[in-house]
N, CA and C of each residue as an Amber inpcrd file, in Angstrom:
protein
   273
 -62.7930000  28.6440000  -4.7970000 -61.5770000  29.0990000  -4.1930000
 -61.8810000  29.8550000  -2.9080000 -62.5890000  30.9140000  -2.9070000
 -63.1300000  31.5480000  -1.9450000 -64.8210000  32.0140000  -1.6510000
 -64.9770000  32.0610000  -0.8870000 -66.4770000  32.0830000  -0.5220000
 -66.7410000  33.2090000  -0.3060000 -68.2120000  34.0330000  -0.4630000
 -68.7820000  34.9310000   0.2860000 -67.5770000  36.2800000   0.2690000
 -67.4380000  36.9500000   1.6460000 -67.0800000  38.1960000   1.9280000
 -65.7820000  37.8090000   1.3320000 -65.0800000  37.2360000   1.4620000
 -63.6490000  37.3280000   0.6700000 -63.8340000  37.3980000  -0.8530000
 -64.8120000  36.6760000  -1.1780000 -64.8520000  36.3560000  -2.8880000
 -65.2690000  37.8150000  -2.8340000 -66.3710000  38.8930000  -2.4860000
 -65.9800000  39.9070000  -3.2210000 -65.0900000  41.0240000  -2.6830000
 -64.2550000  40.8460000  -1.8720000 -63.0730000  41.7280000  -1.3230000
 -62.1880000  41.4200000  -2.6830000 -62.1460000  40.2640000  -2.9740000
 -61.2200000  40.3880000  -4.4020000 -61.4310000  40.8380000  -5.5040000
 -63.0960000  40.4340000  -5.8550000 -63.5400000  41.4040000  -7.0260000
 -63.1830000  42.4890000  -6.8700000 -63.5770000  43.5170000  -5.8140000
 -63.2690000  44.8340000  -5.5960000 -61.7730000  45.5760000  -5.4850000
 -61.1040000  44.8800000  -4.6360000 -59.8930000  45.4560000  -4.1200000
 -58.6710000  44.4930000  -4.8560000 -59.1580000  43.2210000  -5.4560000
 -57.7800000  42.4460000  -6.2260000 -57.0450000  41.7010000  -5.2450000
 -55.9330000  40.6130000  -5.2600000 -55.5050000  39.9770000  -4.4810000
 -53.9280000  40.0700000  -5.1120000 -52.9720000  39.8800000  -3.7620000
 -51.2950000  39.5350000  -4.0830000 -51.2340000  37.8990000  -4.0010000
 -50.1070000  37.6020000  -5.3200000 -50.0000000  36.4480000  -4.8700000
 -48.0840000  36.9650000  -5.2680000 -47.8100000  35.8190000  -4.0400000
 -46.1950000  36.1280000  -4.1930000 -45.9430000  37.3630000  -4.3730000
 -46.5710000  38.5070000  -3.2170000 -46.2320000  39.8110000  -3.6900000
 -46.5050000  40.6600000  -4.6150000 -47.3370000  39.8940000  -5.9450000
 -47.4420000  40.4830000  -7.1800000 -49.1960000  40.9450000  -6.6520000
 -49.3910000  42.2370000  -6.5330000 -51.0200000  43.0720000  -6.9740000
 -51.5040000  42.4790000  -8.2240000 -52.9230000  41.6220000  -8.0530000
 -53.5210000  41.5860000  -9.2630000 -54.6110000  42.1270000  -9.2090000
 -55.3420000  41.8060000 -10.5100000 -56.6770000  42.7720000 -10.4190000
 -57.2920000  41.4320000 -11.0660000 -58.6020000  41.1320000 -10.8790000
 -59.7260000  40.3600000 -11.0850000 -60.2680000  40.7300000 -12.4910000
 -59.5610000  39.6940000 -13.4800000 -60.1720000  39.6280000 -14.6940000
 -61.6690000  39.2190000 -14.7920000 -61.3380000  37.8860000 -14.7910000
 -63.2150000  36.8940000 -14.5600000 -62.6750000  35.6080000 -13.8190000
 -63.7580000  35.5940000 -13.3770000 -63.7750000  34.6990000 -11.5440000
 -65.2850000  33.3920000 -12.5160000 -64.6540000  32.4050000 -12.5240000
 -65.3330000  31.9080000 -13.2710000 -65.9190000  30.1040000 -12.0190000
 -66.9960000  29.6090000 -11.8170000 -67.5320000  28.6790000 -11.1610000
 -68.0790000  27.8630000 -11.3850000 -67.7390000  26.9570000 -12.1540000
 -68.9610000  26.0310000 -12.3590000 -68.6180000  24.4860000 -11.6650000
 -69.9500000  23.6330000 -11.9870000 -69.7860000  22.3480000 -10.6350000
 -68.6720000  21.6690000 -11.1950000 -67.6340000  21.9900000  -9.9300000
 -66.0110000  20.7410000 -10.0990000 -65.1750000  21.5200000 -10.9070000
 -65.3640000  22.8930000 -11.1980000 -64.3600000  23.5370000 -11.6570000
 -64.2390000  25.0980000 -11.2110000 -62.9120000  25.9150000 -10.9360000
 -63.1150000  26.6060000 -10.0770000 -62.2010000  27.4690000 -10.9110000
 -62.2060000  28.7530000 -11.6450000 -60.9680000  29.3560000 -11.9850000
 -61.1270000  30.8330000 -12.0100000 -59.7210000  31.5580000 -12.0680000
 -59.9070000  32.8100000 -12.1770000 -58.7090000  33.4920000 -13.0630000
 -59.6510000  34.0230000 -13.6210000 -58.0040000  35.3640000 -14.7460000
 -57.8630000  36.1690000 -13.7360000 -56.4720000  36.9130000 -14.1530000
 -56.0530000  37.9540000 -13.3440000 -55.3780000  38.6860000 -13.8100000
 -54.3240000  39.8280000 -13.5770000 -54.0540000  40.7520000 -14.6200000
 -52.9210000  41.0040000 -13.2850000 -51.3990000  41.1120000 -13.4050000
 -50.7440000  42.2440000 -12.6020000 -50.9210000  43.4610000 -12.4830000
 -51.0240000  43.8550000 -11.5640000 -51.1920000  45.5030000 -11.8590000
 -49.5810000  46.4690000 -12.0810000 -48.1160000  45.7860000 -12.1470000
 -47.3520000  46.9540000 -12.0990000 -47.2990000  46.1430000 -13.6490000
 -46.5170000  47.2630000 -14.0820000 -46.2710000  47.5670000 -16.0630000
 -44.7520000  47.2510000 -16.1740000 -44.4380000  45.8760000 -17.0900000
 -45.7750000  45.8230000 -17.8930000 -46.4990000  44.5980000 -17.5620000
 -48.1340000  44.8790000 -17.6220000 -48.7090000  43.7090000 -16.5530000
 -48.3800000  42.3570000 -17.5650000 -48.5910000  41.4480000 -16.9460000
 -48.8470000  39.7390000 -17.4270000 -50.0770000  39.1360000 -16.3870000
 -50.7880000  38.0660000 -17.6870000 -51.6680000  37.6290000 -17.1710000
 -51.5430000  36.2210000 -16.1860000 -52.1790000  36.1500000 -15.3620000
 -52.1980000  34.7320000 -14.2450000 -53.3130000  34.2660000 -14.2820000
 -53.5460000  33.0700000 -14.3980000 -54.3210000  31.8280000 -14.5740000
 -54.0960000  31.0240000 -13.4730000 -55.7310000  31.0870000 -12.2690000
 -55.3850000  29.7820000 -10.8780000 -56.4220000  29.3130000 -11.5800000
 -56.6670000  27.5730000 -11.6240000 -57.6790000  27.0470000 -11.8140000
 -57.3010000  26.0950000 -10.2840000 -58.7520000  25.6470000  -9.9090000
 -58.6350000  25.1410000  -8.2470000 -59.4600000  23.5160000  -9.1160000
 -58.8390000  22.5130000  -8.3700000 -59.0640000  21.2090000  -8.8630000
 -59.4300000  20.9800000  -7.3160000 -59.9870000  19.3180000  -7.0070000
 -59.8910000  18.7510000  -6.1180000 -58.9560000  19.1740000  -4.7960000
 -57.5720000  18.4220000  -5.3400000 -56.3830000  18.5230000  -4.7720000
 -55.3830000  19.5210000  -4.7840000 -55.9460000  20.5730000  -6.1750000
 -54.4430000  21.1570000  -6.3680000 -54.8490000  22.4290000  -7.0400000
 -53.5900000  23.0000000  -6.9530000 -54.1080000  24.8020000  -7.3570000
 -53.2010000  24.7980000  -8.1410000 -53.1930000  25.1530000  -9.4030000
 -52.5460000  25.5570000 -10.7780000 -52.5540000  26.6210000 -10.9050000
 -51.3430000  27.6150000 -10.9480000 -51.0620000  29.0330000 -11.1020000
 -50.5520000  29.1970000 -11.8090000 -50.7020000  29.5580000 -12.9140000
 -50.0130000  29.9120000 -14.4020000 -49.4340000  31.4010000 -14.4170000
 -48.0760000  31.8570000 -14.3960000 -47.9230000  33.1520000 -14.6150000
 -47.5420000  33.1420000 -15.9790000 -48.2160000  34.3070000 -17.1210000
 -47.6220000  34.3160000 -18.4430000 -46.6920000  35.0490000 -18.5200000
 -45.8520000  35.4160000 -19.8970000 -44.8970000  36.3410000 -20.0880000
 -45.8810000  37.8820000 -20.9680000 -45.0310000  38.5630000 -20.9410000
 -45.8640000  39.8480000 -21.4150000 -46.7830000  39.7280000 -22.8780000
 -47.7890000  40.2050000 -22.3840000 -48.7380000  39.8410000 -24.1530000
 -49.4970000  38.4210000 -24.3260000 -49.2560000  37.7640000 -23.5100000
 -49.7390000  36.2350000 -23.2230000 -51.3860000  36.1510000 -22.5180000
 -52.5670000  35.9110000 -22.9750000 -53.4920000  36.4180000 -22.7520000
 -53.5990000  35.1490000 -21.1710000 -54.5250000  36.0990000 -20.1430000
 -55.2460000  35.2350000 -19.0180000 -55.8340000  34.1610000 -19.8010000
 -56.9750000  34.1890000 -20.1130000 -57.5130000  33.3350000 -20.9470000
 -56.9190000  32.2250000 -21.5940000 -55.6240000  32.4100000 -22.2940000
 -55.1720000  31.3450000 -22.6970000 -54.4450000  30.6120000 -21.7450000
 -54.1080000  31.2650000 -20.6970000 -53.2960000  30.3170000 -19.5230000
 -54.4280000  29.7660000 -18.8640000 -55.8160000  30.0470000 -18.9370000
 -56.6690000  29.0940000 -18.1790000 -56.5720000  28.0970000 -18.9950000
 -56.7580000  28.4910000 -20.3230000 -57.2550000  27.1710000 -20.9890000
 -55.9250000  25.9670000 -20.6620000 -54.8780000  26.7220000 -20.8600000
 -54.0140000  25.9910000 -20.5020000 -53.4410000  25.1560000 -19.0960000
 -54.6070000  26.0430000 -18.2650000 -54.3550000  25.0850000 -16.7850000
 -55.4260000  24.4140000 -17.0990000 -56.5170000  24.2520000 -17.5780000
 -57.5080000  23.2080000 -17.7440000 -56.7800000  22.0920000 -18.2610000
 -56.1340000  22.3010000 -19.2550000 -55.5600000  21.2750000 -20.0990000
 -54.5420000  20.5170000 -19.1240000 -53.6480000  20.9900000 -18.6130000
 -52.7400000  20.5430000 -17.3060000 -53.7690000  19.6600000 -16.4920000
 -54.8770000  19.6020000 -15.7580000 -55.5410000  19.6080000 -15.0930000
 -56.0810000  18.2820000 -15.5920000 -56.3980000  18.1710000 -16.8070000
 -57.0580000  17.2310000 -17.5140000 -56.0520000  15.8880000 -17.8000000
 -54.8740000  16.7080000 -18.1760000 -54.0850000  15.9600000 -18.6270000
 -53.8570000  15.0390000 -17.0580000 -53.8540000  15.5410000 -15.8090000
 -53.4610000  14.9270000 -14.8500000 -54.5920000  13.8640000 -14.6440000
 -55.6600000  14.0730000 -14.6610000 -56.8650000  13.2280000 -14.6700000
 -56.3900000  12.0670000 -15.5050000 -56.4510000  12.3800000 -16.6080000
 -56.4160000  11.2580000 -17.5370000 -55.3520000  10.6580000 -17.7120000
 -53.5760000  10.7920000 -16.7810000 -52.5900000   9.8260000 -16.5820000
 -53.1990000   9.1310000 -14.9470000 -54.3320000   9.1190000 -14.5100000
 -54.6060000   7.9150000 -13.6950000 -54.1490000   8.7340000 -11.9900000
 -53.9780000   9.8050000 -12.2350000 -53.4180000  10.9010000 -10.9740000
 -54.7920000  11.2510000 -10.1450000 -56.0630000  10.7040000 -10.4930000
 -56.7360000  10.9310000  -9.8150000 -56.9510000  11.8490000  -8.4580000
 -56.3850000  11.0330000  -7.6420000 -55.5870000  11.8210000  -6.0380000
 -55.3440000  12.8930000  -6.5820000 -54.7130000  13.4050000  -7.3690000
 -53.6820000  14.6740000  -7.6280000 -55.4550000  15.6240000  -7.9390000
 -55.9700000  15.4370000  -9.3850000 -56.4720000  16.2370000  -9.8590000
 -57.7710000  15.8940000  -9.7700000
């Protein structure tokens, strides 16, 4: 998702998306897969799930009590699922 001096400006200081302050759960990298938990910071927080594909960025916002973690797994699964209807291009 991000490289170098930005990747740890976010570890440290957290990133807005749509206005919302998050804080850097786990920033996770491996080859062809790119994701990160995140946490809101105003109360009461909910967790966000970006997983970065090829083509496309999957942003999962949960509802309160809804773990990061499970919205990754759940953008993986999105992600997969797009692969495997032949969306290639897409995912």
């Amino acid at each position: 998702m991000f490289e170098g001096q930005k990747r740890e400006a976010i570890q440290t200081q957290g990133v807005s998306l749509g206005g919302l302050r998050c804080a850097l759960v786990r920033d996770m990298v491996t080859p062809g897969e790119r994701s990160m938990d995140l946490r809101t910071k105003h109360r009461p927080s909910q967790g966000v799930a970006v997983r970065r594909t090829r083509h496309l960025l999957l942003v999962l916002l949960g509802n309160r009590g809804i773990s990061s973690r499970f919205l990754n797994h759940k953008a993986y699964q999105m992600a997969a699922c797009l692969r495997n209807a032949g969306s290639s291009q897409l995912a």
